[in-house]
C-alpha positions as CSV (number, residue, x, y, z in Angstrom):
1,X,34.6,18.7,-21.9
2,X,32.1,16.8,-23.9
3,X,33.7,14.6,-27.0
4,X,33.3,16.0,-30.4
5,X,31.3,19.1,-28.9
6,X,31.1,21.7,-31.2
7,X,30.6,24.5,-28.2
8,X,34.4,25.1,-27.3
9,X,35.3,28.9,-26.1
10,X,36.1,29.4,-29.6
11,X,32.8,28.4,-31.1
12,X,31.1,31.5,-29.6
13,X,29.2,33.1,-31.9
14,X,25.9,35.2,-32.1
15,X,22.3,33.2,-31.6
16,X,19.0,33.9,-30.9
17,X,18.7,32.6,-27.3
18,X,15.5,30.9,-28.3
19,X,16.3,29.6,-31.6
20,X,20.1,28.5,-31.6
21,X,20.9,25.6,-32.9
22,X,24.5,25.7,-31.3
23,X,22.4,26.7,-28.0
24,X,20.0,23.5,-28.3
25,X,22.9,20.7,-29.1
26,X,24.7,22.3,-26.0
27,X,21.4,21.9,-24.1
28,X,21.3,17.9,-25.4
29,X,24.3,16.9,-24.6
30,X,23.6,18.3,-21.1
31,X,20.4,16.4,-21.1
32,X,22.6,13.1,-22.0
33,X,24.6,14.0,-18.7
34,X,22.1,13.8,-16.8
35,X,20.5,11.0,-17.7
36,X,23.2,9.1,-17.0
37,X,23.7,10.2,-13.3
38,X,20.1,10.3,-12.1
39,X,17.3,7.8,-11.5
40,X,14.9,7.1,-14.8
41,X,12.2,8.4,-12.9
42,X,13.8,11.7,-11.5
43,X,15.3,13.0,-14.7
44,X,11.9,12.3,-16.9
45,X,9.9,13.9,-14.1
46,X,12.3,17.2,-13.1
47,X,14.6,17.4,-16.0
48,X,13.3,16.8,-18.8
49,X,10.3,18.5,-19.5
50,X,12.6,21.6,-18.4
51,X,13.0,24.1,-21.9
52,X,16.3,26.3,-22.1
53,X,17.1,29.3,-23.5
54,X,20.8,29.7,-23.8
55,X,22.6,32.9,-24.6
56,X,23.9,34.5,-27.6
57,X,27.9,34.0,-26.0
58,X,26.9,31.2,-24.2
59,X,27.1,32.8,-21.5
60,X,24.3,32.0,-19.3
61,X,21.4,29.0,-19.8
62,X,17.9,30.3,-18.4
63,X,15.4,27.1,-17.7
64,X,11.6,27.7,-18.1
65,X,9.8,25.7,-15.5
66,X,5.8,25.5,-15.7
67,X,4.9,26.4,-12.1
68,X,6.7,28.2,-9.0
69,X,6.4,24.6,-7.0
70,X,8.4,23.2,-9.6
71,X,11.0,26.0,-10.0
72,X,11.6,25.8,-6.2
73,X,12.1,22.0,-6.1
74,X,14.2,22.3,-9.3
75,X,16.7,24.9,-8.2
76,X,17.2,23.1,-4.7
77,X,17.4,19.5,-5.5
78,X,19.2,19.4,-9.0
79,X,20.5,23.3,-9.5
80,X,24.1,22.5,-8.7
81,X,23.6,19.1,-10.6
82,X,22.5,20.4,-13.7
83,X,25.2,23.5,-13.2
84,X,28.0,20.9,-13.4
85,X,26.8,19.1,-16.2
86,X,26.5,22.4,-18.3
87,X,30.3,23.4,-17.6
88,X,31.4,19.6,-17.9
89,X,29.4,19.9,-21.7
90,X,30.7,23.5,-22.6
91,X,34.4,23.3,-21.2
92,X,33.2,26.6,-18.8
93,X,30.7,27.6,-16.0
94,X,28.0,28.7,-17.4
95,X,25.3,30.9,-15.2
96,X,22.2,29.0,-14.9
97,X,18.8,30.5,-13.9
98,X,15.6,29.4,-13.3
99,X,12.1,31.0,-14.4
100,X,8.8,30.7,-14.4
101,X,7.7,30.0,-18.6
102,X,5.0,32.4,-20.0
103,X,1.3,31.5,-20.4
104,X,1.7,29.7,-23.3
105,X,5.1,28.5,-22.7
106,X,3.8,26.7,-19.0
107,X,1.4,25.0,-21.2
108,X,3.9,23.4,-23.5
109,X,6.1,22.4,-20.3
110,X,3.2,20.9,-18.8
111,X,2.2,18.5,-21.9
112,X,6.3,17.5,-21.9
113,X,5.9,16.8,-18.2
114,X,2.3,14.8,-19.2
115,X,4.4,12.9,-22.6
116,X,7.2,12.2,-20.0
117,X,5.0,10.7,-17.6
118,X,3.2,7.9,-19.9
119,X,5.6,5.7,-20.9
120,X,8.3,5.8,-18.0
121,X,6.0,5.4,-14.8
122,X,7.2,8.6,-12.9
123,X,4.8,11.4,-11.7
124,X,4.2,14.8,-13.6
125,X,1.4,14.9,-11.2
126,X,3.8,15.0,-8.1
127,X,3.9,18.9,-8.8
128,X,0.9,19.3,-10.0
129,X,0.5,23.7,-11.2
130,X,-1.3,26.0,-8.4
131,X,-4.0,27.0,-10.9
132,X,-5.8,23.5,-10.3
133,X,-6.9,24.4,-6.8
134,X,-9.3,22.5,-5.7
135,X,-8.7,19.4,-8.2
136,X,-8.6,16.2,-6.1
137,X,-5.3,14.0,-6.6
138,X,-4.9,12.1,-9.8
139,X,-5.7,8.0,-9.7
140,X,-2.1,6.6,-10.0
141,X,-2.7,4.8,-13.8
142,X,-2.9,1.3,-13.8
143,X,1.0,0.7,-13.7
144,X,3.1,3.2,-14.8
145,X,5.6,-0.2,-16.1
146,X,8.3,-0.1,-17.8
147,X,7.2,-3.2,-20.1
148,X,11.4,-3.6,-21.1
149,X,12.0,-4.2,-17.7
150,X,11.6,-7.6,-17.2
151,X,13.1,-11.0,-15.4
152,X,13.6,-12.1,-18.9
153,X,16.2,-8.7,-19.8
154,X,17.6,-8.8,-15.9
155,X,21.5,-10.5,-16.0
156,X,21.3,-12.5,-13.1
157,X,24.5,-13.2,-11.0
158,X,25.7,-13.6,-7.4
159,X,25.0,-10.1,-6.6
160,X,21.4,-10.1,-7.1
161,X,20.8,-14.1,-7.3
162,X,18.7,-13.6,-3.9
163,X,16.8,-11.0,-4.4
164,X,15.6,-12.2,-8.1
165,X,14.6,-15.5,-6.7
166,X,12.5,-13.5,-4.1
167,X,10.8,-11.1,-6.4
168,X,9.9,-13.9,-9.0
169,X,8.2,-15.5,-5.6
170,X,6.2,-12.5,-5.1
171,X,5.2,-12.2,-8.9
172,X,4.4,-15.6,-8.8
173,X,2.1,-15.4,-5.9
174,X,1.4,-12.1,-4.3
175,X,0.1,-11.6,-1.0
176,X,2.0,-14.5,0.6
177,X,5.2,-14.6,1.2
178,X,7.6,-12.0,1.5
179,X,5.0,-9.4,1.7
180,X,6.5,-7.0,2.1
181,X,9.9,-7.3,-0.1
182,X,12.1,-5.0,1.1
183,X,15.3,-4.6,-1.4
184,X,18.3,-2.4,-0.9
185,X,21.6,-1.4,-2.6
186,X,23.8,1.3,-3.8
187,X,22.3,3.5,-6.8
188,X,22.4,2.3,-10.1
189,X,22.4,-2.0,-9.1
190,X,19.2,-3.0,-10.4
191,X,16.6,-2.5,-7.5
192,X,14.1,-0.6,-10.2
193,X,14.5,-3.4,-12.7
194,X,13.7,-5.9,-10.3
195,X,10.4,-3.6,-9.3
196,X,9.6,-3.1,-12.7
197,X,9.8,-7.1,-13.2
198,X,7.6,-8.3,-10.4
199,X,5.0,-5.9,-11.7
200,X,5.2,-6.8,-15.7
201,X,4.9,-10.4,-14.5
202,X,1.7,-10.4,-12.5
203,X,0.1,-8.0,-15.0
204,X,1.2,-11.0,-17.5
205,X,-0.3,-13.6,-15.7
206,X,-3.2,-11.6,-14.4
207,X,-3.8,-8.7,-16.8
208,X,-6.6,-7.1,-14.5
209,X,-4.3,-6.4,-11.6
210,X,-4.5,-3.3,-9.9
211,X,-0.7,-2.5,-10.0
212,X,1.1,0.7,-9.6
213,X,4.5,1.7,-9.5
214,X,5.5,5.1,-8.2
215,X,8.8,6.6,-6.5
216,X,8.2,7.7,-3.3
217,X,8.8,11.9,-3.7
218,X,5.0,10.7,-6.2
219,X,3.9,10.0,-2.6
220,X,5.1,12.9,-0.8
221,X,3.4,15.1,-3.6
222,X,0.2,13.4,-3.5
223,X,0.2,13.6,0.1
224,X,0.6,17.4,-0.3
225,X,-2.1,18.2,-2.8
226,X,-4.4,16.1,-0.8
227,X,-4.0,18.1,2.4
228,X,-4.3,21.2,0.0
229,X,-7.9,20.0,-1.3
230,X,-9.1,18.2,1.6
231,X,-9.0,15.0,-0.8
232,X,-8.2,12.4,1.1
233,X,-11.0,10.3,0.3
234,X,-9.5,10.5,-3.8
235,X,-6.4,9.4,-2.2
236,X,-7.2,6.5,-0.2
237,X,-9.5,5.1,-2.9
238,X,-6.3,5.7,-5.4
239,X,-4.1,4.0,-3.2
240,X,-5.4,1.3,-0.4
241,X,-6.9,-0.3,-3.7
242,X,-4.2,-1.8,-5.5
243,X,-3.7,-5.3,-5.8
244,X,0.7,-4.5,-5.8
245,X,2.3,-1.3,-4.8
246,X,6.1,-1.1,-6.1
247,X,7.3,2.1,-4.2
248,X,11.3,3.2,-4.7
249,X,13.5,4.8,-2.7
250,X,11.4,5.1,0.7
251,X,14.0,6.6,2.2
252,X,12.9,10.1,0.8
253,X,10.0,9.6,3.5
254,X,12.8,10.8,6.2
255,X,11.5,13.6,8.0
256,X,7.7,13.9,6.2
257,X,5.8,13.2,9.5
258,X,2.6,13.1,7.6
259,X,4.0,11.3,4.5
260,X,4.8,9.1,6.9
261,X,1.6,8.2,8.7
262,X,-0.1,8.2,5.5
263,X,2.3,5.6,4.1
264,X,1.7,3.6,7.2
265,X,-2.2,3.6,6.6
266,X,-1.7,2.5,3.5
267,X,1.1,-0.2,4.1
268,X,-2.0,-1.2,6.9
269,X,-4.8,-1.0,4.4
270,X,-3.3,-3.3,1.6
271,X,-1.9,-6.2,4.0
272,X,-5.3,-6.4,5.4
273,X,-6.5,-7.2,2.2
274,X,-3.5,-9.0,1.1
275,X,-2.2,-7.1,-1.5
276,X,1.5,-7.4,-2.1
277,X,4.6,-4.2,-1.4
278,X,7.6,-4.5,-2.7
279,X,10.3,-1.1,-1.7
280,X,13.3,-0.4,-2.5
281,X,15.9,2.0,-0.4
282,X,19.4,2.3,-0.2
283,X,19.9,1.3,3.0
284,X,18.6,-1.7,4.7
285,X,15.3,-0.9,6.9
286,X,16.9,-0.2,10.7
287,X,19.4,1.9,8.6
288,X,17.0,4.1,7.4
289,X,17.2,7.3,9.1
290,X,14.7,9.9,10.7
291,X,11.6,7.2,9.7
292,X,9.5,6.6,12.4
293,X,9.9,3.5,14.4
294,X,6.4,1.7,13.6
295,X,7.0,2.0,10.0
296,X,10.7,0.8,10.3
297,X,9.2,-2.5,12.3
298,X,6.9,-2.6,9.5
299,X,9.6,-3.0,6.8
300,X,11.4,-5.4,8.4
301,X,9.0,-7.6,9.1
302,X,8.7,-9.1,6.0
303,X,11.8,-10.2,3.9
304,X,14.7,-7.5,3.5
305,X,17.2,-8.4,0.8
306,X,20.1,-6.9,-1.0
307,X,21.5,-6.3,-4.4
308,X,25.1,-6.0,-4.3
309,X,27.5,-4.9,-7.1
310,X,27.9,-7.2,-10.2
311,X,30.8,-9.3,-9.9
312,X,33.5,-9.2,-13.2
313,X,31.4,-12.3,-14.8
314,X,28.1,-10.9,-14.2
315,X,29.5,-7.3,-15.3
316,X,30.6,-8.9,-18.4
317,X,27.1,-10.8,-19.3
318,X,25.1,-7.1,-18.9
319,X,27.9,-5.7,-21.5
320,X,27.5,-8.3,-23.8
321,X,23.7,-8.0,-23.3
322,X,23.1,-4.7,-23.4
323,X,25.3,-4.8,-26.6
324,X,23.2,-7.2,-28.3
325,X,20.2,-5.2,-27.3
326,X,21.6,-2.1,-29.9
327,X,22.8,-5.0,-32.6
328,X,26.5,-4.7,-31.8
329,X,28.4,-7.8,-31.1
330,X,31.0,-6.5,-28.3
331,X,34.1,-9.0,-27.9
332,X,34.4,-10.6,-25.0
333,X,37.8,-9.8,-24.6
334,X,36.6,-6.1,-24.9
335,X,34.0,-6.5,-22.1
336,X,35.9,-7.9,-19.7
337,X,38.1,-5.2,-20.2
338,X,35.4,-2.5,-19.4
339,X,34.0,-4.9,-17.0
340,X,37.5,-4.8,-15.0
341,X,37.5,-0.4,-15.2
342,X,34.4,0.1,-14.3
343,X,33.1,-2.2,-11.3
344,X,30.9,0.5,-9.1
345,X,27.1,0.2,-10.8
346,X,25.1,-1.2,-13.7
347,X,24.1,2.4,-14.6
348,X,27.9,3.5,-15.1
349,X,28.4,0.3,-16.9
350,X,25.5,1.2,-19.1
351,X,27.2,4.9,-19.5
352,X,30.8,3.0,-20.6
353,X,29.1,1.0,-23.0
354,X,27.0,3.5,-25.1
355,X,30.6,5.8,-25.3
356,X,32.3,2.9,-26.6
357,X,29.5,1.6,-29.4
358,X,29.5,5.7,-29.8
359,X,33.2,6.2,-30.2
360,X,33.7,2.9,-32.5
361,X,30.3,4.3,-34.7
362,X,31.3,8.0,-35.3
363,X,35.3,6.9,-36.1
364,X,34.1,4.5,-38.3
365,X,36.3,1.6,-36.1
366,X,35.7,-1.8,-35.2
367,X,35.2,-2.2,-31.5
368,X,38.8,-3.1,-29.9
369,X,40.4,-3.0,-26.4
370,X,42.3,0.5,-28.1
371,X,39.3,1.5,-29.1
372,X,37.2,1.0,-25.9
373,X,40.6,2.5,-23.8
374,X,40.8,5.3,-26.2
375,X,36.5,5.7,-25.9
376,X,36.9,5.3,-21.8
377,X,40.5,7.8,-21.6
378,X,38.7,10.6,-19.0
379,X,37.1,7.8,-17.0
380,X,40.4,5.5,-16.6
381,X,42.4,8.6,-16.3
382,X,39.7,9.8,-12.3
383,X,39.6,6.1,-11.6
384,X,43.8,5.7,-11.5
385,X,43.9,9.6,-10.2
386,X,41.5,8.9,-7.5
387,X,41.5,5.5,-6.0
388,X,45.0,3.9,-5.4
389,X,46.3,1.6,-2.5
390,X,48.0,4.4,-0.3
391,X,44.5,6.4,-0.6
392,X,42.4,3.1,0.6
393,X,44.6,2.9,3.4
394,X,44.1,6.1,4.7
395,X,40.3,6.5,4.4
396,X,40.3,2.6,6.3
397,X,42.4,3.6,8.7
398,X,40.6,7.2,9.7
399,X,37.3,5.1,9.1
400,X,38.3,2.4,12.1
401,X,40.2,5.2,13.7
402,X,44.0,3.2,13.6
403,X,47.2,5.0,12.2
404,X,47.9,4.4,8.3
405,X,51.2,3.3,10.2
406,X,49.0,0.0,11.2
407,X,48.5,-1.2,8.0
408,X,52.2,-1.9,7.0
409,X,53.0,-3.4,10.9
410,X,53.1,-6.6,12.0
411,X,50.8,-6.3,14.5
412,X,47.8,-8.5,14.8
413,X,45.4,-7.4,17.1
414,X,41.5,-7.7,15.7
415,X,41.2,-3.7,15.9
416,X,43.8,-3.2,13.6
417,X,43.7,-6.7,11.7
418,X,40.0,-6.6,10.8
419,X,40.7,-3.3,9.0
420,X,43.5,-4.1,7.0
421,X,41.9,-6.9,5.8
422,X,38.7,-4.6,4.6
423,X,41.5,-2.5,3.3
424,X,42.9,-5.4,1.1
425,X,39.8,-6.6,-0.2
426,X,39.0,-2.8,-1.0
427,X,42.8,-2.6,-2.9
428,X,41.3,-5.9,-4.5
429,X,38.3,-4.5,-5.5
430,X,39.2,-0.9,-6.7
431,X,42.4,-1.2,-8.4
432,X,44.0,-2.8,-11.2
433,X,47.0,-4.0,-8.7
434,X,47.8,-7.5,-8.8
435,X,48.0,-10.0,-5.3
436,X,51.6,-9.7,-4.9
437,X,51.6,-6.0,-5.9
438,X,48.7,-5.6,-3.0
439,X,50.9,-8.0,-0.4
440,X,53.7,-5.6,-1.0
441,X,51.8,-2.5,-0.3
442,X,51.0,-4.0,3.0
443,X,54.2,-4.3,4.6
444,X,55.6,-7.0,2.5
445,X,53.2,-9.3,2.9
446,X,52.5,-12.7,1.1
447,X,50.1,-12.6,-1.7
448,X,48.3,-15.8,0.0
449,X,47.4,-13.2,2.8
450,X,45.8,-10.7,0.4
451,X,43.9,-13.7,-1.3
452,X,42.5,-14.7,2.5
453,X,41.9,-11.4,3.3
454,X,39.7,-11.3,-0.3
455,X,38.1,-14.2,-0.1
456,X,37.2,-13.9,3.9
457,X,35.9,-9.7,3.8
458,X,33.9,-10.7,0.3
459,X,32.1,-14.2,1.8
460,X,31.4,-12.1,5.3
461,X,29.9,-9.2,3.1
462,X,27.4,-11.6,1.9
463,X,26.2,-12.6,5.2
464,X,27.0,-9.8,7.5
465,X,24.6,-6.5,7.1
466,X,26.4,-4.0,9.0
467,X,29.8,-5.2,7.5
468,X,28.2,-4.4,4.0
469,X,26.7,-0.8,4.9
470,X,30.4,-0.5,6.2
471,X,32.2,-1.6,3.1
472,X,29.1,0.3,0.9
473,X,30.1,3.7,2.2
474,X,33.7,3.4,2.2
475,X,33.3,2.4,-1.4
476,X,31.1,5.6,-2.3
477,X,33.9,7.2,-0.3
478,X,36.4,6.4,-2.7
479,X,34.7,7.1,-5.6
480,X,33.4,10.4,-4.6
């Protein structure tokens, strides 16, 4: 249930659906939920321009959307999403339904999609209303930046050290190396940032760039509404243009055959003119999947690079950082504390922080290990529920298809060795346990072994891509 959240069972009381107060803080603090588990671009583009009327007993939260495009793309992609975050704010499910806003109420959506659009880069346009048939595609603006997203506010560590190095390359000078730069990673590691960065850097050094940054469902729509309005000519003039193209998450192109082909003219169109791409996916480009071979050979050719998760030291930097950034001064002793609990993303990091400063702020306390584990109590409570040493083992072991069994023997064949090692670094890596606690979990086992086991699985991960994708999904399985 959501801390300090006035909407308990109890709280019911009479509202007008339109006009409740009680109805718009619980609407809010479902907004702040959500922000925290999407992408920037996808919550200011599909979520927040939405308007909710909430019932008089709470009962049921109704969601104008401006267009029937919209309502569609709404109810399938984020419906359950936003569902979850409503009962995890009010303590019960809610019903949720979708409709289309009247006249008048379209028109306000609409200027919240337009506000949302301006300042964070992502595409009102993507869905752009049925009743402007025959309007050719939008030019992309001149960058759609983020101007706080810089090199300058990016924590650099060992886990994105590489991939920093290259983008300041391409920022530097674009067009020649590394074109295209191809970065990949888990959700929430930085990849936008470092987008964001190259593009506020040339536009620093060469303010008349063409530059545009756009997530790639911005593509898919424009591909749409230029097949609707025979407007292809808008499009490629919009597009094969720019001087730098920063396009995330490509790997929403799966399946979009003409997406696809148009993405390919365009990926054509700016090389020959040397202009500069930089993508970013979650996946490494021959991991991608149902993206056509040509495009695949394309996005490998240049330089492919990954962002990994911070380590504790860099994890540590971004909380003392990110603290500064709201004028608190956050012990150290305190961030390496929340840097230890919660190790997946910088985006959850972000979330742990801002309930912490919160916590401290409305309890009138100084920030404080007890205060931070008091702040953090339902997130420590699913991370020591969820992951422990005994569940690691199992999902390793039906993951390289060996017996749990395997894990405590002595037997050392690399089938069964390889894993347990993965399953020690993982132990390592997800749980508070010490070495000799870990050693002991595994059959009684020295705690040098666990340390070998660490240091070898986290050097190979570095170097080895498919070992990575491996250890990236068995992670996500964990945490699921």
């Amino acid at each position: 249930m959501y801390e300090g959240n006035p909407l308990t069972p109890s709280a019911k009381r009479p509202a007008s659906a339109a006009a409740s107060p009680a109805g718009e803080r619980l609407w809010q603090a479902c907004l702040a939920q959500l922000a925290q588990q999407l992408p920037e671009q996808q919550f200011n583009t599909w979520i927040k321009p939405l308007k909710a009327e909430v019932a008089e007993d709470f009962s049921r939260v109704t969601l104008l959307v401006a267009n029937r495009f919209k309502l569609d793309w709404v109810r399938a992609q984020h419906g359950g999403q936003i569902a979850s975050a409503l009962q995890a704010v009010y303590g019960e499910p809610i019903a949720l339904e979708l409709a289309l806003a009247p006249r008048r109420a379209a028109q306000r959506v609409n200027a919240a999609e337009r506000r949302a659009d301006a300042p964070q880069g992502t595409a009102a346009a993507e869905a752009a209303p049925a009743t402007r048939a025959g309007a050719a595609p939008e030019t992309p603006p001149r960058s759609r930046l983020n101007p706080q997203l810089t090199f300058a506010t990016l924590v650099e560590g060992s886990a994105n050290r590489m991939a920093r190095s290259a983008a300041m390359h391409v920022a530097a000078q674009p067009g020649q190396m590394y074109n295209p730069l191809f970065i990949y990673g888990g959700v929430g590691l930085g990849k936008t940032h470092l987008m964001h960065a190259v593009g506020n850097q040339l536009l620093a050094d060469r303010p008349g760039a063409r530059v545009s940054y756009i997530h790639a469902e911005q593509f898919v729509s424009d591909v749409v509404r230029a097949v609707r309005h025979n407007a292809f000519d808008e499009f490629k003039n919009a597009y094969h243009s720019l001087d730098l193209l920063l396009i995330d998450d490509v790997q929403f192109f799966a399946n979009k055959e003409r997406t696809q082909e148009e993405f390919f003219n365009a990926f054509e169109a700016l090389l020959a003119k040397k202009s500069h791409i930089v993508m970013t996916s979650d996946t490494y480009p021959k991991g991608l999947a149902n993206i056509h071979e040509r495009l695949v050979s394309r996005f490998d050719a240049g330089l492919s690079v990954a962002i990994e998760p911070p380590e504790l030291e860099m994890r540590v930097a971004i909380l003392i950082n990110k603290a500064q950034a709201e004028g608190v001064v956050m012990p150290e002793e305190v961030a390496f504390f929340v840097a230890k609990n919660v190790r997946s993303n910088v985006r959850e990091l972000e979330g742990a922080l801002r309930k912490v400063l919160a916590y401290a702020r409305f309890n009138g306390k100084e920030i404080s290990i007890a205060v931070a584990r008091e702040a953090l109590r339902d997130l420590l409570s699913i991370q020591n529920r969820q992951i422990s040493v005994e569940n690691i083992q199992k999902t390793v072991a039906d993951y390289y298809k060996i017996k749990v069994a395997d894990m405590y023997s002595k037997k050392r064949p690399a089938s069964i060795a390889r894993p347990r090692q993965i399953a020690m670094y993982l132990a390592k890596e997800l749980t508070q346990k010490s070495l000799p606690e870990i050693g002991e979990l595994f059959g009684g086992r020295d705690h040098t072994t666990v340390l070998h086991a660490v240091r070898k699985i986290g050097a190979e991960r570095l170097q080895l891509t498919e070992l990575n994708q491996q250890l990236h999904v068995l992670e996500q399985t964990l945490k699921a």
